[in-house]
C-alpha positions in Angstrom: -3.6 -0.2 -13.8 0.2 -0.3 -13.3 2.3 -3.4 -12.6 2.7 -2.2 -8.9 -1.0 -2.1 -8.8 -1.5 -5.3 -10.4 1.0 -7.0 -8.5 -0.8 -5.6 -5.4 -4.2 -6.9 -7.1 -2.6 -10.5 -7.2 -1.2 -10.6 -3.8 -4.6 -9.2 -2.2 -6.6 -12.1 -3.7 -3.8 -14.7 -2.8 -4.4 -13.7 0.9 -8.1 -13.7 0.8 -7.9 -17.2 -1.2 -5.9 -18.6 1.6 -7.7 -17.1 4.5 -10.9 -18.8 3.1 -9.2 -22.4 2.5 -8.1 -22.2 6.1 -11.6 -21.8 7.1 -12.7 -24.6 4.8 -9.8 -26.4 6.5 -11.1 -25.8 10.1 -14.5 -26.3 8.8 -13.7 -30.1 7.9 -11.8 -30.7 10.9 -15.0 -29.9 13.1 -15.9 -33.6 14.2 -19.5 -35.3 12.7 -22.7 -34.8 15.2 -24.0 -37.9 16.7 -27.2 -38.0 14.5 -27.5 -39.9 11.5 -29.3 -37.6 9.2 -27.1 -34.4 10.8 -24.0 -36.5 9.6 -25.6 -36.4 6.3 -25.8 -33.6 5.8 -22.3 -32.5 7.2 -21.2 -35.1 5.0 -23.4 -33.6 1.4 -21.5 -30.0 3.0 -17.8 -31.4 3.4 -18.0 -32.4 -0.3 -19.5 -29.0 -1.2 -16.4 -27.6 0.8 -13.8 -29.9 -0.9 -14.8 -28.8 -4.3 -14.8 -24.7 -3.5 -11.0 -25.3 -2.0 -10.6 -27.2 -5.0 -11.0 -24.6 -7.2 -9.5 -21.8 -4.9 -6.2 -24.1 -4.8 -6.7 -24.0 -9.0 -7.2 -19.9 -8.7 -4.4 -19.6 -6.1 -1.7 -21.8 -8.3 -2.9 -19.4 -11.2 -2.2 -16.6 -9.4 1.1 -17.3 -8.2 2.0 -18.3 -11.9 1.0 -15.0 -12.2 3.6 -13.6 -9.4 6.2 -15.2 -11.5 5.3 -14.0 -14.6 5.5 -10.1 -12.7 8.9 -11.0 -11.7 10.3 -12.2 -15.1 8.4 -9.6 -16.9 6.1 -11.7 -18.9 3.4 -10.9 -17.3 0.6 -9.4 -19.8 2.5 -11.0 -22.6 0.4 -13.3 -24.4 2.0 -16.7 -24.5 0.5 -18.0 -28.0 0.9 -15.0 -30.1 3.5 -13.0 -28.0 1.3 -9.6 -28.1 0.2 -7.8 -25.3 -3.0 -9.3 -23.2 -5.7 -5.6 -22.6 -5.6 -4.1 -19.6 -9.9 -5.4 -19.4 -8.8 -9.0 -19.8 -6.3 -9.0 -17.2 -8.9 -6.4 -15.1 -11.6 -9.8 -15.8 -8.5 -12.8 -15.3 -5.5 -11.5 -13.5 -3.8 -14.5 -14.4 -4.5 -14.5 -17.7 -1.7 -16.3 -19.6 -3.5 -15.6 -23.2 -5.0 -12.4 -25.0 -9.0 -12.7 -25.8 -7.8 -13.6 -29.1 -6.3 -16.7 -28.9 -8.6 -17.6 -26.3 -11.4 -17.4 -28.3 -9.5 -19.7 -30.8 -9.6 -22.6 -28.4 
C-alpha cells in the first residue's frame, strides 16, 4: 500500500470514527423515559456509550497523529529505533508510531 493509499486509509476511518461519535452524541442527548427501571437501563447504556466514544476519540487523535506524520514524512518511521515500521504492522495499526520490534520490548 502506497502513501496515497494509506493516507486515503487514515482519512476513511477518521470519517467513519466521527460519523459514529455523532451518533453516540445524539444517542445521549435522547431525554430518559419516565420509568424507573427503563432509566436504568438507559443509564447502564449511556455509560456503555461514553466508554466506546472514549476510545474512538483515543483512535481518532491517533489517527490524526498519523495525518501529521504523512505530511512531515515520518510516517512509517519508527520513532524508538528510527527503522522503517512493515507494511503488515501499519496494515494491523495505521497509526502505529513503533515497529513490532520495539513494541514487543515494552
Amino acid at each position: 500500500m502506497d502513501i496515497t493509499q494509506r493516507k486515503k486509509h487514515i482519512t476513511d476511518r477518521i470519517k467513519e470514527l466521527t460519523a459514529h461519535l455523532q451518533k453516540i452524541s445524539d444517542d445521549l442527548d435522547q431525554p430518559l423515559p419516565a420509568h424507573l427501571e427503563d432509566q436504568a437501563i438507559d443509564l447502564e447504556d449511556d455509560e456503555v456509550l461514553e466508554g466506546i466514544g472514549r476510545a474512538n476519540q483515543h483512535e481518532l487523535r491517533l489517527l490524526q497523529d498519523a495525518l501529521g506524520r504523512i505530511a512531515d514524512g515520518s510516517y512509517g518511521i519508527c520513532q524508538k529505533c528510527g527503522e522503517a515500521i512493515s507494511p503488515a504492522r501499519l496494515d494491523a495499526v495505521p497509526h502505529a508510531m513503533i515497529c513490532r520490534t520495539c513494541a514487543a520490548g515494552d
